[in-house]
N, C-alpha and C positions, 0 to 999 in steps of 0.2 A: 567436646573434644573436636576440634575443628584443623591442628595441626596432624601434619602427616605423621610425626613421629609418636604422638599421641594416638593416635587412632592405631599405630602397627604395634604401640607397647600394650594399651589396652585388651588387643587383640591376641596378642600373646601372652600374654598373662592369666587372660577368659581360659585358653585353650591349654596352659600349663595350670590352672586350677580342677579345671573339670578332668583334665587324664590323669591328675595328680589324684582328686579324689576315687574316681573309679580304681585306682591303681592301690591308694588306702584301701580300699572297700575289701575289693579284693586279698590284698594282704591280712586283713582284720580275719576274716570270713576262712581263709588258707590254715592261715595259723590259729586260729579256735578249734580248727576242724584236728589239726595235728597235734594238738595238746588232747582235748580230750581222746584221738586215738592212744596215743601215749599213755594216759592214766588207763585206757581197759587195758592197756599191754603189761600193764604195772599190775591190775587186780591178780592179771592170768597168770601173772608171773608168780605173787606170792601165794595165789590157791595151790600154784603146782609146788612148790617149797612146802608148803604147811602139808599139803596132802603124802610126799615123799617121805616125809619124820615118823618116828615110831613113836615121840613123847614129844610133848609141846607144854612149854610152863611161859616162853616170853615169846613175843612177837620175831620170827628169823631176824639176822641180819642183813641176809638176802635182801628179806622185804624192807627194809629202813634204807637200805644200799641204794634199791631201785627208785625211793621214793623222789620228788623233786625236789633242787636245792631250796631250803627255806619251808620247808614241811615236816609236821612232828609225827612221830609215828602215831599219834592218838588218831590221825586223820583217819586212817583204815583200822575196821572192825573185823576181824578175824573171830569165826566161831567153828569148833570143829565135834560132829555128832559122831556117836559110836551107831553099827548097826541098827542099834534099836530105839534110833532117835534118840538117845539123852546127849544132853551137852556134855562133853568132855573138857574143850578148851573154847575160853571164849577170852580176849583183850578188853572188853568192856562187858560187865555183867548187867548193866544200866540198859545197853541196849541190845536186848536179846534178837538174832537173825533167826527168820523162821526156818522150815528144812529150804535147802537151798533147789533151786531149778537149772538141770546144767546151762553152764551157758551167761549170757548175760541179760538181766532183766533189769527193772525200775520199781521199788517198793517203797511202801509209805510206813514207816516206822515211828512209834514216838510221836507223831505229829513233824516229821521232816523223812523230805524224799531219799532216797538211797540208791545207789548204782551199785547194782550187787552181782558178783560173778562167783557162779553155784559149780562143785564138782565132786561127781561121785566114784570112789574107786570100790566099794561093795563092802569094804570092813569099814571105811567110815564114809563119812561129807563135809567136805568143808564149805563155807560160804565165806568170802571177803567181801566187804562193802566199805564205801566210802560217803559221803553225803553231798547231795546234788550241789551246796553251796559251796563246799568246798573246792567242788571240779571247777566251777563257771570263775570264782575266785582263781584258781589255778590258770585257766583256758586265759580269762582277763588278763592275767600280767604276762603272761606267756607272748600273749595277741599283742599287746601297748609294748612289751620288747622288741617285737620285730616292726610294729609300725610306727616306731620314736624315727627312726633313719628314713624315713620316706615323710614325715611331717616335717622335720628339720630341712628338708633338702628342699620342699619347697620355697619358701621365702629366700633363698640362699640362690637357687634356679631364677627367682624373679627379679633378686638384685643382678643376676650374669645379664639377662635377659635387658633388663632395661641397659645396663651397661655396652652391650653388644649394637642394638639398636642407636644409642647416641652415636658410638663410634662408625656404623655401616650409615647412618645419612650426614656424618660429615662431611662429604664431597660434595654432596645437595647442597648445605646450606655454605659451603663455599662457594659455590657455583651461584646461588641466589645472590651470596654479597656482595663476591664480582661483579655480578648485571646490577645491583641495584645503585652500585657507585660509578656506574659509566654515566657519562655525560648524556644529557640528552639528547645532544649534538650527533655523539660518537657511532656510525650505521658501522662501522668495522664490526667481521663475524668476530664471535667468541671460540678461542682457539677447545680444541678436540683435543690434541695431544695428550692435555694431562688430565681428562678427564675421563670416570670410571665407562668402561663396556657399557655398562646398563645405561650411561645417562645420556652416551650420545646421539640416540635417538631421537631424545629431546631437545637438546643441545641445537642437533642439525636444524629442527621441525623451526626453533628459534632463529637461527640464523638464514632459514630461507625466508621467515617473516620480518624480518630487518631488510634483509635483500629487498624485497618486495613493498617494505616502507620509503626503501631508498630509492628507489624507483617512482614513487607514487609523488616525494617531495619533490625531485629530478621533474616530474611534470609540472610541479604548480613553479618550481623555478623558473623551466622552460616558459609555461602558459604567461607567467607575469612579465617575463623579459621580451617573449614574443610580443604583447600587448602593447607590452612602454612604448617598442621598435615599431612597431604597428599605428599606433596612434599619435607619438608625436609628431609626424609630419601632415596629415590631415588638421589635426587640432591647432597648427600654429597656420596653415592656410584658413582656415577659418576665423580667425584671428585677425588675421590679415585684411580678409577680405570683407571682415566687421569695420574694420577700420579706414578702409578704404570707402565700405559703403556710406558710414559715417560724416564722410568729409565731401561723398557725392550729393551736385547739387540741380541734376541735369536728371531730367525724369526719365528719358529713353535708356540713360550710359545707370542710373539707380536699379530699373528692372533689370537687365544684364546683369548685374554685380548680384541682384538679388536672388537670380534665378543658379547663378552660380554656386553663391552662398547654399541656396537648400538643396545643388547636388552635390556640392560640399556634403552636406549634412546626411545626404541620404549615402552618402556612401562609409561616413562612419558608422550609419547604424548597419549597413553591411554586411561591413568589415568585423564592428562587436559580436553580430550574430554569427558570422563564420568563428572567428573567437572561440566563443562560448561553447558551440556546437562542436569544434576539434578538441577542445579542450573536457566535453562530456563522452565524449566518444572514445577516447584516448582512456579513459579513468573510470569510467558509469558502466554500470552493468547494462548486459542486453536485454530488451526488453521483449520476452517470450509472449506470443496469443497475437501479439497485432501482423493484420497482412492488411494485404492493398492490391487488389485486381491493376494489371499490368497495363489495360488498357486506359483504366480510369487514371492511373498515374503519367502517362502521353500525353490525353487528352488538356491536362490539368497544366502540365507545363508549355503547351501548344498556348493557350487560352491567356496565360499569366503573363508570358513575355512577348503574347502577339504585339503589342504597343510597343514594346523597345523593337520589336522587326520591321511593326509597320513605319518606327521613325526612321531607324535606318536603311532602308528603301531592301530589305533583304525578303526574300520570298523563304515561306515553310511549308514542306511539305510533310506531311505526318503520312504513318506506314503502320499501324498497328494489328500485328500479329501471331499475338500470345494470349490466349485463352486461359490465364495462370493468376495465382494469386503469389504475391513477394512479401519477403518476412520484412514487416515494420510498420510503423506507421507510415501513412503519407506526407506528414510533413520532414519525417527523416530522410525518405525518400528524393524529395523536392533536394536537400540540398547534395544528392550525390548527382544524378542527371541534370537538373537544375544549373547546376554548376556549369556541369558538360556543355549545357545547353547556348544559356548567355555567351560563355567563351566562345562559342560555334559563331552567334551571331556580331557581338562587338569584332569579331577580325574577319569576318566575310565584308566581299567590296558589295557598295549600291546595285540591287539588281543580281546579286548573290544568292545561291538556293541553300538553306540548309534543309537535313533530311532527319524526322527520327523517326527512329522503325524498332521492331520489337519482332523476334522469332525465337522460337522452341528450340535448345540446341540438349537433347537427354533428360537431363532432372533440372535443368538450371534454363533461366529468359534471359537471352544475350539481346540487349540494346542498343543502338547504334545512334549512335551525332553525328554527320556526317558533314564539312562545310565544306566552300572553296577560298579560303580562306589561305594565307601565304606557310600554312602546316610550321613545323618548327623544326627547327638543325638535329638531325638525327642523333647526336653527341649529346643533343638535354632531353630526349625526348623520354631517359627515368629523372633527370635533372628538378624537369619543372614540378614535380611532385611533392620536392623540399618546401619547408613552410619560407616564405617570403622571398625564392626564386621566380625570377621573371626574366622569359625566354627574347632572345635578342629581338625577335620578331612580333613580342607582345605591343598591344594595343595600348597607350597610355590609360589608367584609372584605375588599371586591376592593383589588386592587392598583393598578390601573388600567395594567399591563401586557400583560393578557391578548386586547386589540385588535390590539396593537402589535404581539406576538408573530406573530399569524393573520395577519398580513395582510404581514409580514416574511420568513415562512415560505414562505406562497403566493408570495409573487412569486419566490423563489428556485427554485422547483419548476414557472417559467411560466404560474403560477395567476391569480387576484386576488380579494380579499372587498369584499362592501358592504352595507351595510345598509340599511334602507327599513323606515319603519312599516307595520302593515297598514292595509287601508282598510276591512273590514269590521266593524272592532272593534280594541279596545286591544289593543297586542301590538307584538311585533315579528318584521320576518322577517330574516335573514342568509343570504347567500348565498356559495355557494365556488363559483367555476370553476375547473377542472383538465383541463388537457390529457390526451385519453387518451393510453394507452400501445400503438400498432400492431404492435409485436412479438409472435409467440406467446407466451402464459404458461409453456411448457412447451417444452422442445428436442424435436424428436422423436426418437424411441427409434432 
């Protein structure tokens, strides 16, 4: 049983069988109990009738009155003794009752049990008896009368029962056949209105998971259309510039063309890796456990792009002062400062200082890029942050991804970047906040 509606009729049916028999049991057990009180109320009745009479030749009418419907008078044995024990009157001569015991007792007569109710008024005694089978025969049909309407009502309860159930998950399974005929296209919620109280819990739980998928396609649409826009103007200068190499036949004007062509190249692989990396960041969970000592992340970027500094004659000065560990890996890390970084130095002029420094500001490592660089128009300065915005005063090569990336990044690692011109001179500064990491760096031994 693996359907809903099967597993809640099975379930009710279990729990309408077993209170149904408990509730037979009962009944059976109730009424046995009240029939055979019935038959001693019947003995006591015709001992006190027969004992009242002054002469006795046939069984009272009393006693045949009181007896149950469908019973002969033979059933009860009436014997009545004079003072001196002799039998006087007895309805069956066949089975002689011995002296009676007031009261009611259980005797073995003939070879069959007897329920006999004894009483002595001093001039005689009577004894009434009836025989055990006949009572339990009595108690039995007595019992199976009153427990016919509780066995019939069963099977009668489990047709309601099942019936009841089809009709209370009709709205379920209209609600299934609706979703399962929408398009697969169709992210539109499914409306509430006409659906039951109980189901719009779920209902809703669904429609924020469509949300949430429409969302998720919204990015691979974005990521693929950012892409196309992204790479085909690089990929047709390469193109170009294959073709041009092609047709060059001059060694000196070949290397140029050539050297062009692979930063051609090095800048689409870039450009993919910024890509890839917005586009994991945007959509990819976070990844818990990894950090990276703040110093060693400085250093790393210091070391990586001294050669694009040392070519463009810009001077680095490194400042590291944060004693902290930062949530990520370090190569996640590389593309949020990293970023910061490069931009710092391609728009700094020859003989330009950038700076990067790192200090403690509460629970979180604020780091700073610092260049003299021509900063940007305070009106893009949240502008430039858009994927493929590039600020009036950008330097030709950029992508204009590499904001977008850092500050894509940073948020996924509980960070945030921003930028701010300086005020004592042209330049710009950038800033990363990053949550430290409070765990020890190290397990202890």
């Amino acid at each position: 049983m693996t359907t809903l509606r099967a597993r809640l009729t099975v379930w009710l049916l279990g729990a309408l069988v077993l209170v149904g028999s408990c509730s037979a049991l009962f009944v059976y057990v109730r009424a046995e109990r009240a029939t055979q009180a019935l038959l001693d109320n019947q003995l006591k009745q015709v001992g006190q009738l027969v004992a009242a009479r002054r002469k006795e030749r046939t069984v009272p009418a009393a006693g045949r009155d009181a007896e149950p419907a469908g019973k002969a008078a033979e059933d009860l044995i009436v014997t009545v003794r004079d003072e001196a024990g002799t039998v006087r009157f007895s309805t069956d001569a066949e089975v002689p009752l011995p002296t009676p015991v007031p009261g009611f007792s259980e005797r073995q007569i003939g070879g069959q049990r007897y329920r006999v109710y004894g009483m002595d008024t001093g001039a005689r005694s009577v004894a009434v008896a009836q025989a055990i089978g006949v009572r339990q025969d009595a108690a039995l049909g007595g019992a199976l009368a009153v427990l016919l309407p509780v066995v019939v009502l069963i099977p009668v309860l489990a047709l309601v029962i099942g019936f009841v159930v089809r009709r209370g998950l009709t709205p379920l399974e209209k609600a299934i056949r609706s979703i399962a005929e929408r398009s697969p296209l169709a992210l539109e919620a499914v409306a509430l209105a006409d659906q039951p109280e109980d189901l719009r819990p779920l209902i809703g739980a669904m429609n924020r998971l469509i949300a949430r998928l429409g969302e998720s396609l919204e990015h691979e649409r974005r990521f693929i259309s950012d892409a196309a826009h992204a790479l085909r103007t690089p990929i047709a200068a390469l193109l170009l510039q294959a073709d041009v190499l092609d047709t060059c036949h001059d060694a000196v004007e070949r290397d140029r063309r050539l050297r062009e062509l692979r930063a051609g190249i090095d800048r689409i692989v870039r450009l993919t890796n910024q890509l890839l990396a917005l586009a994991g960041d945007e959509r990819g969970p976070r990844v818990d456990g990894a950090r990276t000592p703040a110093d060693v992340l400085l250093e790393e970027i210091a070391g990586l792009y001294a050669p694009l500094a040392a070519a463009r004659g810009v001077r680095v000065e490194l400042q590291p002062d944060a004693d902290a560990d930062l949530p990520g890996e370090l190569g996640r890390l590389l593309l949020i400062v990293g970023n910061l970084f490069e931009n710092a130095v391609r728009h700094s002029p020859p003989g330009g200082l950038v700076q990067l420094r790192s200090n403690l500001t509460g629970a979180a490592v604020e780091i700073e890029v610092v260049d003299e660089g021509p900063g940007v128009p305070a009106d893009e300065l949240e502008r430039v942050f858009e994927r493929f915005y590039r600020a009036t005063s950008a330097a030709d090569g950029g992508s204009g991804l590499g904001l977008a990336t850092a500050r894509a990044v940073a948020a996924r690692l509980g960070g945030r970047v921003s930028l701010a011109n300086r005020a004592d001179r042209s330049g710009l500064v950038a800033r990363v906040w990053l949550p430290i990491v409070t765990a020890p760096r190290h397990a202890p031994a």
